[in-house]
Kinemage of the C-alpha trace (Angstrom):
@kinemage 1
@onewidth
@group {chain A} dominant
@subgroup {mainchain}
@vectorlist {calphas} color= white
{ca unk a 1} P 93.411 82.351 70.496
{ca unk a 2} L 90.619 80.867 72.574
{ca unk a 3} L 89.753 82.470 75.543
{ca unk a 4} L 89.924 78.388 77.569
{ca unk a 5} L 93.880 78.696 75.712
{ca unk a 6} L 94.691 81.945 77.104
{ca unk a 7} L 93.412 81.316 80.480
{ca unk a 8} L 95.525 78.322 80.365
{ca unk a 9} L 98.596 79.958 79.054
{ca unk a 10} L 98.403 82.745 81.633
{ca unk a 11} L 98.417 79.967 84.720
{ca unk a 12} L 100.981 78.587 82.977
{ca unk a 13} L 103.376 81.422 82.888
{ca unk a 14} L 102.283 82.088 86.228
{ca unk a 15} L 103.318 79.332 87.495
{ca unk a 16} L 106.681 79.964 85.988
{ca unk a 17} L 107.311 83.277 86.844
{ca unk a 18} L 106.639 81.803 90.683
{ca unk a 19} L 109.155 79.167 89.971
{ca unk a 20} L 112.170 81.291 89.056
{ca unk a 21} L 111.171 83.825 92.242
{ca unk a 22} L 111.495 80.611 94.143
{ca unk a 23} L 114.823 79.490 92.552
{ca unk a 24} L 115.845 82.999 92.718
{ca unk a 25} L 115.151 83.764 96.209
{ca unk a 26} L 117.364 79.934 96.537
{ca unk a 27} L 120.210 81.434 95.458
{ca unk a 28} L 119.931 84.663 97.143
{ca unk a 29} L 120.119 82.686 100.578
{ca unk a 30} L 123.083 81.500 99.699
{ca unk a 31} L 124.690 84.514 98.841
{ca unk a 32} L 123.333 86.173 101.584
{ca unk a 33} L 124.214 83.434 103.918
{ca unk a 34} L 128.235 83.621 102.792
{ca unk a 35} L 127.762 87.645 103.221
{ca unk a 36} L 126.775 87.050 106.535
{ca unk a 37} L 129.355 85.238 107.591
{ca unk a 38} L 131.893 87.321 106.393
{ca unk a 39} L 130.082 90.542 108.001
{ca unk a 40} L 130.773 88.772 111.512
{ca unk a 41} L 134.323 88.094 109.979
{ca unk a 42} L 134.787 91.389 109.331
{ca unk a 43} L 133.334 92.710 112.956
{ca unk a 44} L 135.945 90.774 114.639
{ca unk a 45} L 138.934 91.726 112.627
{ca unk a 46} L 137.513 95.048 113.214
{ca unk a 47} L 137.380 94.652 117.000
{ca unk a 48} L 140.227 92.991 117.368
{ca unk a 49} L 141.996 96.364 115.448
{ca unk a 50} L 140.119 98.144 117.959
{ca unk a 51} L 138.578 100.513 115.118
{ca unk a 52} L 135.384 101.350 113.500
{ca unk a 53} L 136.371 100.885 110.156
{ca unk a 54} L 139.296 99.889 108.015
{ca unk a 55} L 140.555 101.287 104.342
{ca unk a 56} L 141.383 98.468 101.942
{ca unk a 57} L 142.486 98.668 97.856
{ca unk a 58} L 139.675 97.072 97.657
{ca unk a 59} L 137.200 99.310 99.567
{ca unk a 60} L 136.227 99.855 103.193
{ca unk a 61} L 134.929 97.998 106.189
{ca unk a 62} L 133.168 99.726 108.901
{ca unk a 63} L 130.866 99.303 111.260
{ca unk a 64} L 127.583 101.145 111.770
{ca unk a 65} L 124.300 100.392 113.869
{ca unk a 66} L 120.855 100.021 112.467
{ca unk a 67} L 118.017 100.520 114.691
{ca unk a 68} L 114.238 98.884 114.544
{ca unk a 69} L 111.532 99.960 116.921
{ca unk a 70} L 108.318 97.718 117.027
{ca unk a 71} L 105.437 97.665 119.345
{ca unk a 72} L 105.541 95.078 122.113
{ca unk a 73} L 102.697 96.326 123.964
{ca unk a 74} L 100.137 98.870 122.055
{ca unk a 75} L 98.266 99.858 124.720
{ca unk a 76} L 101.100 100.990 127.442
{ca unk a 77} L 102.751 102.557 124.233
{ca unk a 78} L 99.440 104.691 123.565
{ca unk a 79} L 99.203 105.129 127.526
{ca unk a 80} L 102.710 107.347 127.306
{ca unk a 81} L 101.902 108.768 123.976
{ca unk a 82} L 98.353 110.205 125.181
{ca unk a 83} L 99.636 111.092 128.695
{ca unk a 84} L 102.882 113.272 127.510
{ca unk a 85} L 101.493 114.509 124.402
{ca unk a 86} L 103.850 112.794 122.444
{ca unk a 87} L 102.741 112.563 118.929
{ca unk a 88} L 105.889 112.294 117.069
{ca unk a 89} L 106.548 109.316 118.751
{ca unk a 90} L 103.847 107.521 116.213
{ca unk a 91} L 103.710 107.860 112.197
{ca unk a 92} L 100.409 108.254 110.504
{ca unk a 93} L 99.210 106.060 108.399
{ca unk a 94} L 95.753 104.696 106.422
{ca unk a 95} L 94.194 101.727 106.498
{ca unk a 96} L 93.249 100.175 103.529
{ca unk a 97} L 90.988 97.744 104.901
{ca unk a 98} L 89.413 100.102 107.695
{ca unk a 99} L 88.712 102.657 105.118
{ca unk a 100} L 86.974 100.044 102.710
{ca unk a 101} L 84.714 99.448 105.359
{ca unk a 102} L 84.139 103.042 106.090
{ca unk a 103} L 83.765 104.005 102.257
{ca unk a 104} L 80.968 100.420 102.371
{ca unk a 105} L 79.274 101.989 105.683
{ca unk a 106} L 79.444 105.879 104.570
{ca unk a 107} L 79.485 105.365 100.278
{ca unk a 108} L 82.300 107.698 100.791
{ca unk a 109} L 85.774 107.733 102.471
{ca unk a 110} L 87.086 110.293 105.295
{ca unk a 111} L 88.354 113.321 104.052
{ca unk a 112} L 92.150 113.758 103.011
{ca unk a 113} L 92.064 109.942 101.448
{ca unk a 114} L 93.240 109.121 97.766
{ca unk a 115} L 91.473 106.092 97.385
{ca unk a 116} L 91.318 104.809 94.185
{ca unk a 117} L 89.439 101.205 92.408
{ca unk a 118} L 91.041 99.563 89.574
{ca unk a 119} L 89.567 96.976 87.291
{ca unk a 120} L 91.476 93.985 87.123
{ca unk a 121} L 91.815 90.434 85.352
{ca unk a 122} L 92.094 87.375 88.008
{ca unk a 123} L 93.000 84.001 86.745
{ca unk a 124} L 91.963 80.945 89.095
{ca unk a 125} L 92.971 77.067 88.328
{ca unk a 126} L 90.073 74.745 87.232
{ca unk a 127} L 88.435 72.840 90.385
């Protein structure tokens, strides 16, 4: 096989594979859409019992919370962090793209880093 045929056989699949994710993640909306609407289905049948959670032959309902926390303002968050010491308020974690520009600047990167380089093969479409 030609190198020109296996380029073009690669963007080809490519393309393909991105077409059945796209497809895929179609019909995962739906699903997810008629699972939603029987969640909130569910929550009021539950409320209306006046229960957290129901047993059925065919399994259990119940309701649980999820939490999220995000940052809506990074520098009053660091402002309580720093002034009551509290550290376990915050995760640590690296920076890829910070530590490619120290590793560029120092030829190395900050100690207790895996960093690791891969060769890879990169197909672009004709221009």
């Amino acid at each position: 096989m030609k190198l020109s045929e296996a380029v073009e056989l690669y963007i080809g699949l490519r393309d393909k594979k991105a077409e059945i994710s796209k497809a895929r993640k179609a019909e995962e909306a739906v699903v997810q859409e008629k699972m939603d609407k029987l969640e909130a289905k569910l929550m009021v049948a539950l409320d209306a019992l006046g229960g957290e959670g129901m047993r059925t032959a065919a399994g259990t309902a119940y309701i649980s919370q999820r939490t999220s926390a995000t940052i809506a303002d990074k520098d009053a968050f660091m402002e309580h962090v720093k002034k009551h010491l509290a550290w376990d308020l915050m995760e640590v974690r690296v920076s890829k793209l910070a530590v490619d520009s120290y590793a560029e600047e120092h030829g190395d990167v900050p100690p207790g880093v895996n960093y690791r380089t891969e060769r890879t093969v990169s197909i672009r479409r004709p221009t």
